[in-house]
C-alpha positions as CSV (number, residue, x, y, z in Angstrom):
1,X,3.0,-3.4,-30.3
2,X,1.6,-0.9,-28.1
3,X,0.2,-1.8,-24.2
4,X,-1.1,1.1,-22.4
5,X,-2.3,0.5,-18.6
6,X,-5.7,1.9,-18.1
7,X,-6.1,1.3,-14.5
8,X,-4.7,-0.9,-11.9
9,X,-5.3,-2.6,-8.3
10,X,-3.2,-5.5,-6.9
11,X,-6.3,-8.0,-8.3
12,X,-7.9,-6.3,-11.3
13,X,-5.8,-4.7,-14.2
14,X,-7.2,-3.0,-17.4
15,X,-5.4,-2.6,-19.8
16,X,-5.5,-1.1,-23.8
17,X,-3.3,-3.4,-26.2
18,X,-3.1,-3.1,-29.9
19,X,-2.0,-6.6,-31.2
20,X,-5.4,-8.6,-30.9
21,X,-3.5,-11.9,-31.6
22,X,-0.7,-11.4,-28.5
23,X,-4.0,-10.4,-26.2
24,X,-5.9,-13.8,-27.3
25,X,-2.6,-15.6,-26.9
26,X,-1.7,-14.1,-23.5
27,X,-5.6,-14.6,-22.3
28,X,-5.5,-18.5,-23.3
29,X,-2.6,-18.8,-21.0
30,X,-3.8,-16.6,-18.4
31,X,-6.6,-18.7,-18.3
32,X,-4.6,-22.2,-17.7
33,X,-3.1,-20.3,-15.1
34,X,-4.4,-21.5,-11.1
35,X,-4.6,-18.0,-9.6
36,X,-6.7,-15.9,-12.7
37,X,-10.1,-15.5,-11.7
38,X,-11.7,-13.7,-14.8
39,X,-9.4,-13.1,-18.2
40,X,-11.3,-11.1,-21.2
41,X,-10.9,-8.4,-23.9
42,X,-13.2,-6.5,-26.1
43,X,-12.5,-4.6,-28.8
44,X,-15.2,-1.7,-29.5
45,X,-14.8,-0.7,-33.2
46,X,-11.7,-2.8,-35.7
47,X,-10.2,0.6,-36.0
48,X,-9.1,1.0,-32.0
49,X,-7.2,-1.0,-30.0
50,X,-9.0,-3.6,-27.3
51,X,-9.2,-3.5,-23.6
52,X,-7.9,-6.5,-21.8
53,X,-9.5,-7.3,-18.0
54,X,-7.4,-9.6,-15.7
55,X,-8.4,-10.2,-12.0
56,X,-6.3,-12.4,-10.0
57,X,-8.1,-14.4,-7.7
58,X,-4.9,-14.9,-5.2
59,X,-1.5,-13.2,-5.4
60,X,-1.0,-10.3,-7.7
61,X,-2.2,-9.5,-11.5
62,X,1.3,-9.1,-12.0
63,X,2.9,-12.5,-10.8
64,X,-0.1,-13.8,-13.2
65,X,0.9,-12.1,-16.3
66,X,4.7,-12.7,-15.8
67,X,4.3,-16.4,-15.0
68,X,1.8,-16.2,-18.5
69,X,4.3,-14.8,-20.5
70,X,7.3,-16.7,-18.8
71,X,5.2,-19.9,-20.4
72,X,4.9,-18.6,-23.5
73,X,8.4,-18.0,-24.0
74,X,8.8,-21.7,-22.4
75,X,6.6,-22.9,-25.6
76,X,8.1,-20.4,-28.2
77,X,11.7,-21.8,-27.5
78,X,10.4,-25.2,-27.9
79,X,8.7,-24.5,-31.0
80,X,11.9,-22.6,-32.5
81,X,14.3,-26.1,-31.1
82,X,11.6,-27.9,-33.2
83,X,12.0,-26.1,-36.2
84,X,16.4,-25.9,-36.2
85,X,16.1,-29.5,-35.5
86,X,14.2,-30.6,-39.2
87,X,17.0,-28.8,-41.0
């Protein structure tokens, strides 16, 4: 999976990823989270990849996307502790 940065401020990231399921994933969290103010992609044509908006509405884009992907990892683990568990 490719994620390419296509421009960047402390609120507002853009940003060019090529796995549409990880950017829908990461925007459904993103948009649980308290301090995401706008969460989107678009993808122009099925043969490129999409661009991915986040604005923050307080802290940084960063903190957002880490905290995101830190709760996806949460649910992941539980999901996998699930799954060794029916065996």
């Amino acid at each position: 999976m490719n994620v390419e940065v296509v421009s960047q401020e402390k609120d507002d990231i853009e940003l060019r990823v090529d796995n549409q399921t990880v950017a829908e994933l990461l925007r459904m969290y993103l948009n649980d989270g308290d301090n995401v103010r706008f969460v989107a992609w678009r993808k122009e044509h099925p043969s490129k990849p999409l661009l991915m908006r986040i604005q923050s509405s307080s802290g940084t884009v960063k903190k957002a996307v880490s905290e995101a992907v830190k709760a996806i990892e949460k649910d992941l683990e539980e999901i996998e502790n699930a799954v060794k568990k029916s065996k």
